[in-house]
BALOBA-1460 file (C-alpha; in Angstrom, 3 decimals):
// residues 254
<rec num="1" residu="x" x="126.204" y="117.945" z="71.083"/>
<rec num="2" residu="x" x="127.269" y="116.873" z="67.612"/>
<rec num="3" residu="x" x="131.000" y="118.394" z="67.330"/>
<rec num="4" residu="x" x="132.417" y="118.890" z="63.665"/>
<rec num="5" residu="x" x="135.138" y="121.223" z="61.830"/>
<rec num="6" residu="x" x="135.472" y="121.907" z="58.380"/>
<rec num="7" residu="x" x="138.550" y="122.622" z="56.782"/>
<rec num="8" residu="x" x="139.925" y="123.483" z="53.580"/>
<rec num="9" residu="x" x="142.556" y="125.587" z="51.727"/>
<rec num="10" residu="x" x="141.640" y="129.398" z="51.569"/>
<rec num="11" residu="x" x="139.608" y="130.192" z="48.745"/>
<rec num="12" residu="x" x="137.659" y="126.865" z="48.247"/>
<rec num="13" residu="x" x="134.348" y="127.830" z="48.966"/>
<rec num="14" residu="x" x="134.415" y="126.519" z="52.624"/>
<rec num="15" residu="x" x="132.959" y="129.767" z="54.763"/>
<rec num="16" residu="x" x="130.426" y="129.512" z="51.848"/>
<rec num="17" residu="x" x="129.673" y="125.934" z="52.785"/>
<rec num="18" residu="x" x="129.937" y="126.239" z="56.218"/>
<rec num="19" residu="x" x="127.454" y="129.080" z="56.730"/>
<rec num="20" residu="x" x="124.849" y="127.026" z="54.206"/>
<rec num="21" residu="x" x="125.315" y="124.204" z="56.209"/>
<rec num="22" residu="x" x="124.523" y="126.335" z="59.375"/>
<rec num="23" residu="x" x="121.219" y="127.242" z="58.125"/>
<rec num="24" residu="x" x="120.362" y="123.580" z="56.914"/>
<rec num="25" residu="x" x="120.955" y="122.760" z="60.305"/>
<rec num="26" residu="x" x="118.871" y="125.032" z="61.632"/>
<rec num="27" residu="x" x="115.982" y="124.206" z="59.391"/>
<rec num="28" residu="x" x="116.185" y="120.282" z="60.786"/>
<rec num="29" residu="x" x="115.264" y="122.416" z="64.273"/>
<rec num="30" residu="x" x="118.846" y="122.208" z="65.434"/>
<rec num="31" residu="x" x="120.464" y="125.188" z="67.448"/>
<rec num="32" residu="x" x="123.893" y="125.685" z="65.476"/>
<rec num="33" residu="x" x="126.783" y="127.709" z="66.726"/>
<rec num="34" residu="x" x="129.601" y="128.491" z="63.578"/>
<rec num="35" residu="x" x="132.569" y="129.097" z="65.068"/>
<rec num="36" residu="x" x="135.069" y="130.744" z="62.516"/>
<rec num="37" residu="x" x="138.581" y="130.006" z="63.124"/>
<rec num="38" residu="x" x="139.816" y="132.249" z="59.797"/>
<rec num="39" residu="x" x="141.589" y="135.487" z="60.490"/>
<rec num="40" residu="x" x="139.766" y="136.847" z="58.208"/>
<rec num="41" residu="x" x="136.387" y="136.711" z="60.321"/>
<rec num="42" residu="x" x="133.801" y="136.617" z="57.105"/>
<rec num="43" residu="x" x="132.930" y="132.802" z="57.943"/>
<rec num="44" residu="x" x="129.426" y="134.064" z="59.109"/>
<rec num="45" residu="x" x="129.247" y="137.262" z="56.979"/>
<rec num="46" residu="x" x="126.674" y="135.717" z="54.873"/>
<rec num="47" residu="x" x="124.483" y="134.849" z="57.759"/>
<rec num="48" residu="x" x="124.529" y="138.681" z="58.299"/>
<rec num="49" residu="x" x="123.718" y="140.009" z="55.476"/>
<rec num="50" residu="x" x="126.948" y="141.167" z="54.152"/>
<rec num="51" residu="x" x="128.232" y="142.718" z="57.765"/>
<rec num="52" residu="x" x="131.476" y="141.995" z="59.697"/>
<rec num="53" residu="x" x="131.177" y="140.536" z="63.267"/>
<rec num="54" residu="x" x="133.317" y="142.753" z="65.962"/>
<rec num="55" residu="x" x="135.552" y="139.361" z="66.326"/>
<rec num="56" residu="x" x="136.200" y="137.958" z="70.144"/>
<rec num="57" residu="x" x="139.786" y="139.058" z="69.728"/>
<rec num="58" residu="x" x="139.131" y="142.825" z="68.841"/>
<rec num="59" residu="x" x="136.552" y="142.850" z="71.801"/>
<rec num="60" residu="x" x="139.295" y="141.108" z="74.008"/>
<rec num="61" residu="x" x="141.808" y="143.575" z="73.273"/>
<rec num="62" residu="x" x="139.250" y="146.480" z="74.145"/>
<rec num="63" residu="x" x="137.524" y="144.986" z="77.217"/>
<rec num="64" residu="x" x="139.639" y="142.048" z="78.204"/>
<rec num="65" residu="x" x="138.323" y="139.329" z="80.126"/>
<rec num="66" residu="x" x="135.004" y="141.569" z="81.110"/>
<rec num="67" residu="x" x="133.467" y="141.236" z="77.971"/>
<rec num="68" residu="x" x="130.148" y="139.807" z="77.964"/>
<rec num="69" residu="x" x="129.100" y="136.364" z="75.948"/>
<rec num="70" residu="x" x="126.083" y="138.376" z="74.572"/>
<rec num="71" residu="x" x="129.049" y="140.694" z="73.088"/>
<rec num="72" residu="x" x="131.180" y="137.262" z="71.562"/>
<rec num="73" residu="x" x="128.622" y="135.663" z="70.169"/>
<rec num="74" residu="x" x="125.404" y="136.995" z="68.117"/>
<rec num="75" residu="x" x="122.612" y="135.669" z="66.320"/>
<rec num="76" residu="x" x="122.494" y="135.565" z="62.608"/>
<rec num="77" residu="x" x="120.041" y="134.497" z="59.779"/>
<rec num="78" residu="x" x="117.852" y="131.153" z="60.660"/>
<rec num="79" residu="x" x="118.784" y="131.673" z="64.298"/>
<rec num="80" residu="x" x="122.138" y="130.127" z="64.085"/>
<rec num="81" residu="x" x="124.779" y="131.333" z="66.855"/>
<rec num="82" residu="x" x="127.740" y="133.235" z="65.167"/>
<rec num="83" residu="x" x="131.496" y="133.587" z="66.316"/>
<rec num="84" residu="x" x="134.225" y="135.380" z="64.624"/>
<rec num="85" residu="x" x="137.852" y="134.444" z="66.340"/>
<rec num="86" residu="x" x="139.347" y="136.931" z="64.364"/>
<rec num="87" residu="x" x="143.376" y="137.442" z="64.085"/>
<rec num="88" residu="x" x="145.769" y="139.792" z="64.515"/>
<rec num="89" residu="x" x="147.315" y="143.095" z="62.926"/>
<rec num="90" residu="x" x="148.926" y="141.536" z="59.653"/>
<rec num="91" residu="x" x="152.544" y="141.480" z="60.184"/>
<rec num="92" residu="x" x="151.693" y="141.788" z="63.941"/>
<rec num="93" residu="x" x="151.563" y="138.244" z="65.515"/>
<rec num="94" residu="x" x="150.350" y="135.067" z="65.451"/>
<rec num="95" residu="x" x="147.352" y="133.952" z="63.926"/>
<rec num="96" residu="x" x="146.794" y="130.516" z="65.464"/>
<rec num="97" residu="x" x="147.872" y="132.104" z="68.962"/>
<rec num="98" residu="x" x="144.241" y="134.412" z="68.293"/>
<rec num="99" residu="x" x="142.179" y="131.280" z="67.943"/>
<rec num="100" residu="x" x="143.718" y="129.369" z="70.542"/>
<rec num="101" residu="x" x="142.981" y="132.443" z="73.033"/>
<rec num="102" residu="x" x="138.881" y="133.014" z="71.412"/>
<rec num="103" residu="x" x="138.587" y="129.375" z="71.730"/>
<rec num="104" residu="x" x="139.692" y="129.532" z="75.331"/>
<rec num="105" residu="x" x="137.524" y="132.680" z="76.673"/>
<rec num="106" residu="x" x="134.458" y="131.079" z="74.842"/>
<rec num="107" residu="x" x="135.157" y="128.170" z="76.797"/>
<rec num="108" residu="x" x="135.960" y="130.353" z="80.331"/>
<rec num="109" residu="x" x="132.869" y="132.219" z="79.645"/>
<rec num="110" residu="x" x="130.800" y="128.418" z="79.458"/>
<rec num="111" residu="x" x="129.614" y="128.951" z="76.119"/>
<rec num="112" residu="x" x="128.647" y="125.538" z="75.132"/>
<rec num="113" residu="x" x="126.679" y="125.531" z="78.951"/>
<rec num="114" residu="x" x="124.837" y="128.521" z="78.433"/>
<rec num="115" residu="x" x="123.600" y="128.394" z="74.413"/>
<rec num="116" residu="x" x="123.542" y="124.712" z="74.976"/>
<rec num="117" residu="x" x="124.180" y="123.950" z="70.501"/>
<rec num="118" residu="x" x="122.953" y="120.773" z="68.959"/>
<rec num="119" residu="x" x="125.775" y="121.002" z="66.474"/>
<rec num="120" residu="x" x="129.266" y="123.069" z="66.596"/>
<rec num="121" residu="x" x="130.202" y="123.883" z="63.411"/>
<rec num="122" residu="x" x="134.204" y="125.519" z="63.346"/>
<rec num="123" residu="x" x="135.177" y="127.029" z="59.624"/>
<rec num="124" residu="x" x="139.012" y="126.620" z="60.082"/>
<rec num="125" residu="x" x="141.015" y="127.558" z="57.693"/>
<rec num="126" residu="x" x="143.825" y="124.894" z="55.957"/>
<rec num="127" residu="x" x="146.216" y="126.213" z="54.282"/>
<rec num="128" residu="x" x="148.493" y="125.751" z="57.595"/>
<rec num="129" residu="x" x="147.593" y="123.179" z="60.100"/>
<rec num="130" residu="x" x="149.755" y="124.244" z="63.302"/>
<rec num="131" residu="x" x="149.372" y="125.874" z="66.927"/>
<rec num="132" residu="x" x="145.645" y="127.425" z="66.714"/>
<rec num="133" residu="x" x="144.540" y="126.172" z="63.850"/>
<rec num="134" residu="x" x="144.970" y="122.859" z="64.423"/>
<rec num="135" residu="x" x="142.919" y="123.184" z="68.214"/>
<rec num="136" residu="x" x="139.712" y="122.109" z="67.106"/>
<rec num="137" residu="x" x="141.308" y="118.612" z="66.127"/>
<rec num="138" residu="x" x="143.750" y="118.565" z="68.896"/>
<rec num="139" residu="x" x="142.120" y="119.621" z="71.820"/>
<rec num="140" residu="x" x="138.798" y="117.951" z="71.834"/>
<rec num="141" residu="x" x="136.647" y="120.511" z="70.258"/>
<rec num="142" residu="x" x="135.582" y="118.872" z="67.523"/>
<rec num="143" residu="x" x="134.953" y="115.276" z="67.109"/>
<rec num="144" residu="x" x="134.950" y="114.757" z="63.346"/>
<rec num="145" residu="x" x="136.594" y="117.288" z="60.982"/>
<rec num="146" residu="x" x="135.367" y="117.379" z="57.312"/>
<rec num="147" residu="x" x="137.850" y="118.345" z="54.628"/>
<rec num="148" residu="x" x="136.440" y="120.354" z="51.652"/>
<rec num="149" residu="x" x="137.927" y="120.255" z="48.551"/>
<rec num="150" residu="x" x="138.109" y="120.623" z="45.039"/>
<rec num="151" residu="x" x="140.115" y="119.154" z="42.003"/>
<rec num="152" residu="x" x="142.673" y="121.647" z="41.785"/>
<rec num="153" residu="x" x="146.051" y="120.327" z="43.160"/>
<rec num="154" residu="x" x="146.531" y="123.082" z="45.793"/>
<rec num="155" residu="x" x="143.607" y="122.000" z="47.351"/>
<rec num="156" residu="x" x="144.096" y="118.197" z="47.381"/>
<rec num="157" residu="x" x="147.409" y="118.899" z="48.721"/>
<rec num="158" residu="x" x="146.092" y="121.285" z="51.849"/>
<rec num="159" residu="x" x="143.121" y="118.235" z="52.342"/>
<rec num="160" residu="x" x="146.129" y="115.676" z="52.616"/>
<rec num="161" residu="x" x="147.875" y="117.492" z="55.084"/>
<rec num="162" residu="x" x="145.034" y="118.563" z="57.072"/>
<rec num="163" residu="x" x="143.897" y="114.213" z="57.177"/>
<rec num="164" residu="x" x="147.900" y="113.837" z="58.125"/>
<rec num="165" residu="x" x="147.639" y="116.339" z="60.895"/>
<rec num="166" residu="x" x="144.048" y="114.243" z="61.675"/>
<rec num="167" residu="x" x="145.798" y="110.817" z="62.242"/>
<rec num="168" residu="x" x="148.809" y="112.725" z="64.362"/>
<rec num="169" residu="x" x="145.926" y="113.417" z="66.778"/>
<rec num="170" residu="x" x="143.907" y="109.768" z="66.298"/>
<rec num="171" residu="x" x="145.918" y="107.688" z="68.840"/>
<rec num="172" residu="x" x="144.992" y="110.471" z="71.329"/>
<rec num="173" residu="x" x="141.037" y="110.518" z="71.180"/>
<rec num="174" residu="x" x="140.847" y="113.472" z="69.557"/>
<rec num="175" residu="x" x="139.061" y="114.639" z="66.488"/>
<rec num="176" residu="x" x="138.348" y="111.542" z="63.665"/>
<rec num="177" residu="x" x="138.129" y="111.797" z="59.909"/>
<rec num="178" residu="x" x="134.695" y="112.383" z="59.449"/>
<rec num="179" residu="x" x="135.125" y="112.652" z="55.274"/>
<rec num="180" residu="x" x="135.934" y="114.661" z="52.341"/>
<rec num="181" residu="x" x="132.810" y="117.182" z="50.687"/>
<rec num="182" residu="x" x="133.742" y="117.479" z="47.267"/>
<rec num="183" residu="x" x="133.148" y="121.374" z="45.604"/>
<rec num="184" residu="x" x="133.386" y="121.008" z="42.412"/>
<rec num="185" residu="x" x="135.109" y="123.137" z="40.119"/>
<rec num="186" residu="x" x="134.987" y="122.013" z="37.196"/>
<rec num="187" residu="x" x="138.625" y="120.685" z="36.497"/>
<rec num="188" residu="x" x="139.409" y="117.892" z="34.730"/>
<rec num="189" residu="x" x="139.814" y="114.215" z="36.275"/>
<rec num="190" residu="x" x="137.873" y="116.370" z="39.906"/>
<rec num="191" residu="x" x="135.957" y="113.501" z="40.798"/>
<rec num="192" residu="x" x="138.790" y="110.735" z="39.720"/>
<rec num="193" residu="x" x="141.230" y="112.411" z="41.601"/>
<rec num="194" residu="x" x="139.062" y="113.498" z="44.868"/>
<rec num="195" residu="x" x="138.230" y="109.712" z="44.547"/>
<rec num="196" residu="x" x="142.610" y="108.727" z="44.773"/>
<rec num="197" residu="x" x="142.962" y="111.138" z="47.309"/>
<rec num="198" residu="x" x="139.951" y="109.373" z="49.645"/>
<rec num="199" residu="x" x="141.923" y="106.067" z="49.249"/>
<rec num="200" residu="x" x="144.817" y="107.802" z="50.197"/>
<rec num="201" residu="x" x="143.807" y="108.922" z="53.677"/>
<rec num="202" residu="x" x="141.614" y="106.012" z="54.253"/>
<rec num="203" residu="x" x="138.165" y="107.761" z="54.198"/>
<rec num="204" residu="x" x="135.234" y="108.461" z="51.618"/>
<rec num="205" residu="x" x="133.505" y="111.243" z="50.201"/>
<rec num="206" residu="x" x="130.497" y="112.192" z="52.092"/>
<rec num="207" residu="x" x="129.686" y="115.035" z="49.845"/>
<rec num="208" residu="x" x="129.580" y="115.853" z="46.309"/>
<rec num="209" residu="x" x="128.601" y="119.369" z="45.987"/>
<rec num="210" residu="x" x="127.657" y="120.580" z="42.395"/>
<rec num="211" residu="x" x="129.470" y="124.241" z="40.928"/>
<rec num="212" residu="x" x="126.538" y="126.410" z="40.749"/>
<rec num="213" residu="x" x="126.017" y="130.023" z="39.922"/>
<rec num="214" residu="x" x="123.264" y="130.133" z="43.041"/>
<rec num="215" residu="x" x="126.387" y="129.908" z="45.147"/>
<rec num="216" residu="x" x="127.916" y="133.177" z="43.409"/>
<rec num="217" residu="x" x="124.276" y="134.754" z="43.141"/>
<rec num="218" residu="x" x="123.678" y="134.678" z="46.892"/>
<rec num="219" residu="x" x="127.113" y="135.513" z="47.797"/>
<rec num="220" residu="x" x="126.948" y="138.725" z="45.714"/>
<rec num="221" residu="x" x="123.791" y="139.166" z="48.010"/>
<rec num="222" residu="x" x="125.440" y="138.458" z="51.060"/>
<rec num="223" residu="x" x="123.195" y="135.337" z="51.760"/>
<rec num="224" residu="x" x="123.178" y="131.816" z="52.187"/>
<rec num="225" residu="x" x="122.096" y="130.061" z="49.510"/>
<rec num="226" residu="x" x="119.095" y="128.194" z="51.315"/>
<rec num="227" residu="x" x="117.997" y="131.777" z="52.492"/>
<rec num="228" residu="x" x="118.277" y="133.868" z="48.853"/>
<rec num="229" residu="x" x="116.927" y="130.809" z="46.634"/>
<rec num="230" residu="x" x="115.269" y="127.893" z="49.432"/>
<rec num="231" residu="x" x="113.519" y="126.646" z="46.553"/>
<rec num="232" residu="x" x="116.537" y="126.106" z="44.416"/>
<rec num="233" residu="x" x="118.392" y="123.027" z="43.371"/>
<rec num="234" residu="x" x="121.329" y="123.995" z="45.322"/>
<rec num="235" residu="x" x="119.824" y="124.694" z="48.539"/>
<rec num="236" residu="x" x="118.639" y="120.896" z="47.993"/>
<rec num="237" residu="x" x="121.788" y="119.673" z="47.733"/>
<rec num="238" residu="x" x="122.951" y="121.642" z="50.789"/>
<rec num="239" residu="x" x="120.175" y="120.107" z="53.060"/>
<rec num="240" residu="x" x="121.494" y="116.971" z="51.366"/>
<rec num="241" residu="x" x="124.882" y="117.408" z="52.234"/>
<rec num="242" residu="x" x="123.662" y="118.295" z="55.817"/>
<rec num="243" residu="x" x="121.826" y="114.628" z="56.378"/>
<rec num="244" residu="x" x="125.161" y="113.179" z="54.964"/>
<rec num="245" residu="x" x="127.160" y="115.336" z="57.705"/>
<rec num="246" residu="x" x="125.240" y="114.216" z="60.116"/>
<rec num="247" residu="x" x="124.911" y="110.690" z="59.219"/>
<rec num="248" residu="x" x="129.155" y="110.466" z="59.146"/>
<rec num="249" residu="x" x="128.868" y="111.654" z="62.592"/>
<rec num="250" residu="x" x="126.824" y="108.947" z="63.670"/>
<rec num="251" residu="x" x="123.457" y="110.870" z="63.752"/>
<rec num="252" residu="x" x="121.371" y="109.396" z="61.128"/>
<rec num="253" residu="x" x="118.134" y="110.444" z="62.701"/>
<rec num="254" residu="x" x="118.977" y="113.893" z="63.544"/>
């Protein structure tokens, strides 16, 4: 089972990324489970044609630890496996605390066992890296984590921390740098100073994703772009991006 997370500072285009990478993926014949670890919950939205997942912390809340795994985890476009953690009332609790507990009852309930995914693909969110969100590197459910960024400052700064919080973990066998996907914005010096921030953190860009107005296109339609336009250049360079993915996590012939 090929183990990654993706994280990035809110707003970078990495549900977006994620769910397109789901569904190229799942065209190589891979079952994929996206896990999304934003309290939010629209990581998968676009693998659902526009439509909220109940997440596994509003179903906790009304059916505790009875619920079902058919009712925490549903299938979405190209057959890929879709989890919302989900997070609490704002202004009501925690938010990490919410994906440390959906991360822990999809474990309880054996959900890894059961749907038996080639590739676990967690959207986290990283604008903060502490408690919950920082579980997937921390506690052995993913193995590499990707960082997604852009040129814009704000964004190189929330990669740097997230490959600080990374190396915290190293010397414990948890999650390794897997790389940085570049999502390009369009701001000057992007690639020069994606390409500093990779020496910084010792790692190199695995990605190099190209601003496109598919991407906006098929979010306005609620789709992936590899479902709304499959013969488009983008949805190319997102089954690209996929071989790289998998290539950084030592699965070259996947």
């Amino acid at each position: 089972m090929i183990k990654m997370a993706i994280y990035g500072k809110g707003g970078i285009g990495k549900s977006t990324t994620a769910a397109n990478l789901s569904m190229a993926f799942a065209k190589r014949g891979l079952t994929v489970m996206q896990i999304g670890c934003d309290p939010k919950a629209d990581s998968t939205v676009n693998l659902h044609g526009g439509k909220m997942l109940p997440t596994v912390l509003d179903i906790l809340r009304q059916k505790g630890k009875s619920a079902s795994l058919e009712e925490l985890v549903t299938v979405g476009d190209g057959g890929v496996l879709c989890v919302e953690a989900g997070g609490p009332t704002p202004g009501t609790g925690c938010a990490g605390r919410g994906i440390i507990a959906a991360l822990e009852l999809l474990e309880e309930k054996n959900a890894f066992s059961v749907y038996k995914p080639d590739v676990v693909l967690y959207d986290v969110l990283g604008d903060v890296v502490c408690g919950g969100f920082a579980m997937p590197i921390r506690e052995g459910y993913a193995e590499k984590v990707f960082l997604l960024t852009s040129g814009e400052n704000m964004a190189i700064h929330a990669a740097a921390n997230i490959a600080l919080a990374v190396e915290h973990f190293a010397d414990r066998g948890y999650a390794s740098l897997g790389g940085i996907i570049l999502n390009r914005r369009g701001v000057p010096r992007e690639e020069e100073k994606v390409r500093e921030l990779a020496e910084d953190i010792h790692t190199g860009i695995v990605g190099d994703l190209p601003f496109s107005e598919e991407v906006q296109k098929a979010d306005e339609l609620h789709k992936t772009v590899l479902s709304a336009f499959p013969e488009s250049e983008m949805a190319r360079e997102y089954e690209k991006l996929a071989g790289q993915v998998l290539k950084a996590c030592g699965k070259e012939d996947a």
